[in-house]
N, C-alpha and C positions, 0 to 999 in steps of 0.2 A: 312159668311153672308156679301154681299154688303148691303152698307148703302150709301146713298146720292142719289140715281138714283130712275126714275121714267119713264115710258115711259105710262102710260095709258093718256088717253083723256084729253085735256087739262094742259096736265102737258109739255109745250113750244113747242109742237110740232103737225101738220098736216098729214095728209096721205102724204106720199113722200116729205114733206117739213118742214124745221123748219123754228118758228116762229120767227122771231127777239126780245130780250130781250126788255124786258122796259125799259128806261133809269133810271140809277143809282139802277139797279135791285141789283148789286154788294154789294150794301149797304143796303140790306134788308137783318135783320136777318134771320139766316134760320130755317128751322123746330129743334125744339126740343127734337126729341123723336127717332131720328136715330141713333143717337151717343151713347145713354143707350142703344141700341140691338134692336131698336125697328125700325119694315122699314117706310120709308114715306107712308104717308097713298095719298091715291087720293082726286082731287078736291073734294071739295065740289058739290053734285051731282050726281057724278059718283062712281061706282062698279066696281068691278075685276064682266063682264059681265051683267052689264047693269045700269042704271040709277037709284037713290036712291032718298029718297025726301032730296032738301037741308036741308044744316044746315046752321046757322048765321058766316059769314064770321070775321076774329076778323082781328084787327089793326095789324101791324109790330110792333113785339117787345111783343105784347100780350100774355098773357099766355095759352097756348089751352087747350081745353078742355078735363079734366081728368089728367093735367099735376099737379104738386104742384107750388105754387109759388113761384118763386124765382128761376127757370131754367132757365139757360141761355145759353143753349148748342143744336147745331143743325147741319143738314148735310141739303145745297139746291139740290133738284131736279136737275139733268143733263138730258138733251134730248138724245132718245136715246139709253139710259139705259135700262135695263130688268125690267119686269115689275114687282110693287111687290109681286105680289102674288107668282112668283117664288121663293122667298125667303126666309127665317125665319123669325120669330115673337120674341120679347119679352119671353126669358128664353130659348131660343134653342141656340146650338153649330154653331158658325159663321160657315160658309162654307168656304173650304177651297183654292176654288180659291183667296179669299180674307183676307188672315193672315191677324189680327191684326185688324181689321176694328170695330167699335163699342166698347161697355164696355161689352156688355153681359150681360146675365141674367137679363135686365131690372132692372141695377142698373142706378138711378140716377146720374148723375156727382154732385151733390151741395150735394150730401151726404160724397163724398171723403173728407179725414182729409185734403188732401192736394192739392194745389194748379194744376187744369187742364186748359191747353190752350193749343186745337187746328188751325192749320190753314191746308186749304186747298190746292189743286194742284197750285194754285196762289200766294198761301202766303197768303192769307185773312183769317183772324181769324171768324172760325165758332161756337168756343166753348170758353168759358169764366167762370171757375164756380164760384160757391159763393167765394170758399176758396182763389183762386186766386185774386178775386175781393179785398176781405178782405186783402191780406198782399201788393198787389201793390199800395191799395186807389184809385182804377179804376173805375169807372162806367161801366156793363157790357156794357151795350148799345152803350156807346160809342166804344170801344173796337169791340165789332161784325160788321164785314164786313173791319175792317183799317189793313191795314199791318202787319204780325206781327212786323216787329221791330218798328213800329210806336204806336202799339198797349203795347207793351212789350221791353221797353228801355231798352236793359240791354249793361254794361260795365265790363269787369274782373275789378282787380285791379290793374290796372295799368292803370285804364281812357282809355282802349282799348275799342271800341265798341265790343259786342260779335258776334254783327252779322253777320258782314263785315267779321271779322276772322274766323268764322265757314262755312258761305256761304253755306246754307243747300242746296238751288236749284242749286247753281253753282258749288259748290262741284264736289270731288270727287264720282263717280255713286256708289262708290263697299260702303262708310260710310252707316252705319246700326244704327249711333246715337252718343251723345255725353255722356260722363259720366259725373256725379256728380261732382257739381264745385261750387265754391266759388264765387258768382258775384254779384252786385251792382244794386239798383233799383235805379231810379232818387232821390235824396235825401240823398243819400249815404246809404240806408239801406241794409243790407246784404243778401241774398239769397238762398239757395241751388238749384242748376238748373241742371236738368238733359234732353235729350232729344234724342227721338227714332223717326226716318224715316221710315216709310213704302212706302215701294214701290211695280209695279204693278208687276216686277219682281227683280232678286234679283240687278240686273244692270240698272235697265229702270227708269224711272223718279218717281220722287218725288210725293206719293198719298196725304200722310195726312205726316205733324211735328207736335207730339205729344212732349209738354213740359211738365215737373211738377215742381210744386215750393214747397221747405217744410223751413218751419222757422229755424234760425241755434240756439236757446235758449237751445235746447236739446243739442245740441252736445257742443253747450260752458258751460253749467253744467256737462259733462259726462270730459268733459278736463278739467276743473277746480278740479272734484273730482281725476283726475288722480292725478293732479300735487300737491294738497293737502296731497293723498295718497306719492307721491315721496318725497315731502318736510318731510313729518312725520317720516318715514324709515329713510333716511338719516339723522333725526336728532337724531333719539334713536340708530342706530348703533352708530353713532360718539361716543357716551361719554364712552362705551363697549369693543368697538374696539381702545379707545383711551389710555383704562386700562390696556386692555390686551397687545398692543404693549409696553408698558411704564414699565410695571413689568416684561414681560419677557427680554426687551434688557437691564434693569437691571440688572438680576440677571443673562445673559451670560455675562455683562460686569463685573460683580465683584461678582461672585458665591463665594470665598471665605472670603469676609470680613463679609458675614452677618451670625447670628448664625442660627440655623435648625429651630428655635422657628419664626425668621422672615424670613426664606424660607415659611416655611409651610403659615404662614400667606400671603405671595404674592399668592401663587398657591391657595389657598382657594380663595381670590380675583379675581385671573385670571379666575379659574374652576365656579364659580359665573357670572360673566360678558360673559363666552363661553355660557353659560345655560339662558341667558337673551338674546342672542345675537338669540340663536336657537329656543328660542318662539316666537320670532317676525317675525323668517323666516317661519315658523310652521302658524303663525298667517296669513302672507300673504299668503300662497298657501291656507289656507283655505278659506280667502275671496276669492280666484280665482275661488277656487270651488263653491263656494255659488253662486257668480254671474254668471258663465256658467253654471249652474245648475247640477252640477257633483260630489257634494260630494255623496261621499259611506258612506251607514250604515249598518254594519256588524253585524247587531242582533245577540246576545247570552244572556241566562236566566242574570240576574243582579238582584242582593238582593240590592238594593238604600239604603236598611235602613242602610245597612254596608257599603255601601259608603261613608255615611253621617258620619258613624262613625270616619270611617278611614280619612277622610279629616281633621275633627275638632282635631283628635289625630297629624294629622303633625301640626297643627296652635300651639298646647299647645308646641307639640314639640322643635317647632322655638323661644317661649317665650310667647305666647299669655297667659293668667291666662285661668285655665280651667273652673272655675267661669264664665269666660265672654258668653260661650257657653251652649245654654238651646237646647237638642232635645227632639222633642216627634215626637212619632209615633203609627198610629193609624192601630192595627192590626184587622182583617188578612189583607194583602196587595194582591192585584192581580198580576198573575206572569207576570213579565215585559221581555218585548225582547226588548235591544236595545244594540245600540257600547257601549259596557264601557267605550272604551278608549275618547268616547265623552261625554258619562255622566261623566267621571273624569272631562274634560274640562267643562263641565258647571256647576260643583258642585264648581270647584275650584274658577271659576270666579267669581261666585256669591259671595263664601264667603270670596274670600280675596275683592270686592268692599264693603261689611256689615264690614269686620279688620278696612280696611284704610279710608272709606271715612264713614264711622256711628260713633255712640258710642254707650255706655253703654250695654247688652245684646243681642248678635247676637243668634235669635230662627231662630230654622230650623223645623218645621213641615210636615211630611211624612203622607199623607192618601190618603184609596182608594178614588176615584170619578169615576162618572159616565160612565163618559166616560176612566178610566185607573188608572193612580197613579198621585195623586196632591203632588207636593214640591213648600214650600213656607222657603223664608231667609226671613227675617226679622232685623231690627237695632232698637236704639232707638235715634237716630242722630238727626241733622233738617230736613232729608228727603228732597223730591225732588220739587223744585216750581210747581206747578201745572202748568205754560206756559212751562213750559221744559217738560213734560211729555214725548209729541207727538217726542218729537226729542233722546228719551233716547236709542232706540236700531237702532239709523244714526250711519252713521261713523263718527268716530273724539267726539262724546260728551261727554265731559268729565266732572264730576258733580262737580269736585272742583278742584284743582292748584298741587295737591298733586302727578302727577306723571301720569305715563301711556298715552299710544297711543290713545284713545279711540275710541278703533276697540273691543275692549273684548265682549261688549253687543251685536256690529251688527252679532259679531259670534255666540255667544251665541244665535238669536232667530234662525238663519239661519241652526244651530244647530237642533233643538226640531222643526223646521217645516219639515226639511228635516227627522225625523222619525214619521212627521205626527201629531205633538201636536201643542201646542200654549203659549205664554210665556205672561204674563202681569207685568206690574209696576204700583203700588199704592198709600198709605198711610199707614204703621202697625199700629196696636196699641196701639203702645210705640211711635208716631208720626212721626217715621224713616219713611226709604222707605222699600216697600215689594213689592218684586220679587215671582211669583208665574207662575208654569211650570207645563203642563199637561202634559203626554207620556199618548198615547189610548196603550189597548192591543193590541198586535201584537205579529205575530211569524214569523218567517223563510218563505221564500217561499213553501222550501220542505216540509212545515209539513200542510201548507194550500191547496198543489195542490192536 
């Protein structure tokens, strides 16, 4: 679909002759309703085939009628041109003599998250949106019809102008666009700027420079959580990897002065520190999975209540008092499909965070619900500040000084959503904190196809 052309009556042109431009016509905004897929409509008065009654003519820069307010995005009339009725409407597939021309489907530009400015075959910015408006502190008004580099000051870092160095019209013919880049709005504020050329063919001149701008907040939160992430790894391998190198080139350097009783004791330490070393690697590829949305869950029948059992019998195992652990479960249970090897991981993690950071009775609760199987841990600790709540299954939060990565929780929900449940943190009723996890029924694919 061509957008910007107009050849019916009155739209700059005579039988056999065009009209001369108005002066400083250049600087009149243009229609607004071409650049969202929608073609320029005819003067006022005139029809695709005959004369219509007028309508009320609006100012430059006015918002037209049926538009929303606040558009600032337009293609001017060319003499000339095809007329529109040749061409698409509003939600129809551009035509293909003209890749790229328009947004299509009669989307608005001030509805995009992100920053749009077009200029035209001159360089004359014809399109301005809200979004853009918003992160430059532009006036669109001002902006429609000026240069784009006058309209759109931008500089890399290095105080280069970007425009001068890019030179879209003088350029190279065969450039199809610029990537994604780092650059500077007057004031020193940051940017991401990306910008695509359409042209009339794939070598011919310059139609429309399409730019966009998107805020760089996201991606300096998304690198901060990396380096966060890096800082934290590297501080929990050190003191594991710092053990285990340290006990074994000990005991190749003097294997025979120590007795069996302080071998055994180093290797138990080393085989300890290898096993701490291999959960946090364990740890990290499961966030990896979580966030590229690719952990697998390998359903198989799972009795939880003997889970729960089994878990609490390694905690007495290790020293915990068996006193300290209350279960109850509320039969019959419905049959559960999920990874065991993942309900291990979130049965453990719950209850070694109720060992280490609660006190007094850690209860575990098994019953059916509504929607599957409810497990809820329990403590009777200080429990969790209610403004900490909303931040308890981030990464990195850790509810007290006592140790650990705290990564365990954001696995743990990434866990039970990925087989489809839902996980909460609360208040128990011993005034600890209580953790409380849904799994719905489910089964295997093959048994549902």
């Amino acid at each position: 679909m061509t957008v910007g052309t107009n050849s019916s009556p009155g739209a700059g042109t005579t039988a056999g002759a065009p009209v001369p431009a108005a002066p400083g016509a250049d600087r009149v905004p243009p229609r607004a309703d071409a650049l969202a897929g929608v073609p320029p409509q005819a003067p006022a008065g005139t029809r695709a085939g005959g004369p219509v009654d007028a309508v009320p003519a609006t100012r430059a820069g006015a918002v037209p009628p049926g538009r929303a307010a606040g558009t600032r995005c337009s293609v001017p009339p060319q003499a000339g041109s095809p007329a529109p009725a040749a061409r698409g409407t509003a939600g129809t597939v551009p035509d293909e003599d003209a890749p790229g021309e328009g947004l299509g489907f009669g989307i608005d530009p001030d509805s995009l998250p992100d920053g749009l400015v077009v200029a035209d075959a001159t360089g004359r910015v014809i399109c301005f949106n809200r979004a853009a408006a918003r992160m430059t502190a532009t006036d669109p008004a001002q902006a429609l019809g000026r240069r784009i580099d006058r309209a759109l000051p931008l500089e890399d870092l290095e105080g280069r102008r970007w425009w001068a160095l890019t030179d879209p019209y003088g350029g190279l013919a065969t450039r199809r666009g610029q990537p994604e880049r780092n650059l500077l709005l007057p004031g020193g504020r940051e940017v991401l700027v990306s910008a695509s050329y359409i042209r009339t063919h794939p070598t011919g001149p310059l139609r429309r420079l399409v730019v966009t701008l998107r805020g760089t907040e996201a991606r300096r939160r998304t690198e901060r959580s990396h380096a966060e992430l890096i800082a934290t790894v590297a501080h929990e391998l050190r003191s594991p990897l710092t053990s285990v190198k340290g006990f074994t080139a000990t005991l190749l350097a003097k294997w025979e002065r120590f007795t069996d009783d302080q071998k055994r004791l180093m290797l138990e330490t080393v085989d300890a520190d290898a096993n701490r070393v291999t959960r946090l690697i364990a740890e990290l590829l499961d966030i990896s999975r979580i966030d590229s949305g690719r952990l697998e869950v390998r359903r198989q029948p799972v009795d939880i209540a003997t889970a729960v059992g089994r878990h609490v019998q390694a905690f007495t195992a290790n020293g915990q008092a068996p006193e300290r652990f209350l279960v109850s479960v509320s039969r019959p249970l419905p049959d559960l499909w999920a990874d065991p090897d993942k309900i291990d991981q979130i049965l453990g993690n719950l209850l070694e965070n109720a060992v280490r950071h609660g006190e007094g009775t850690v209860t575990i609760g098994v019953s059916p619900h509504e929607k599957g199987t409810a497990v809820t841990v329990s403590d009777e600790g200080p429990g969790i500040p209610e403004e900490s709540m909303g931040r308890v299954f981030t990464r990195f939060w850790r509810g007290s000084k006592r140790g650990g990565t705290g990564l365990g929780l954001y696995i743990v929900k990434g866990i039970v959503e990925a087989h489809g449940g839902t996980i909460t943190v609360g208040r128990g009723p011993g005034g600890g904190a209580e953790f409380r996890f849904i799994l719905p029924v489910s089964a295997p694919a093959y048994l549902t196809q």
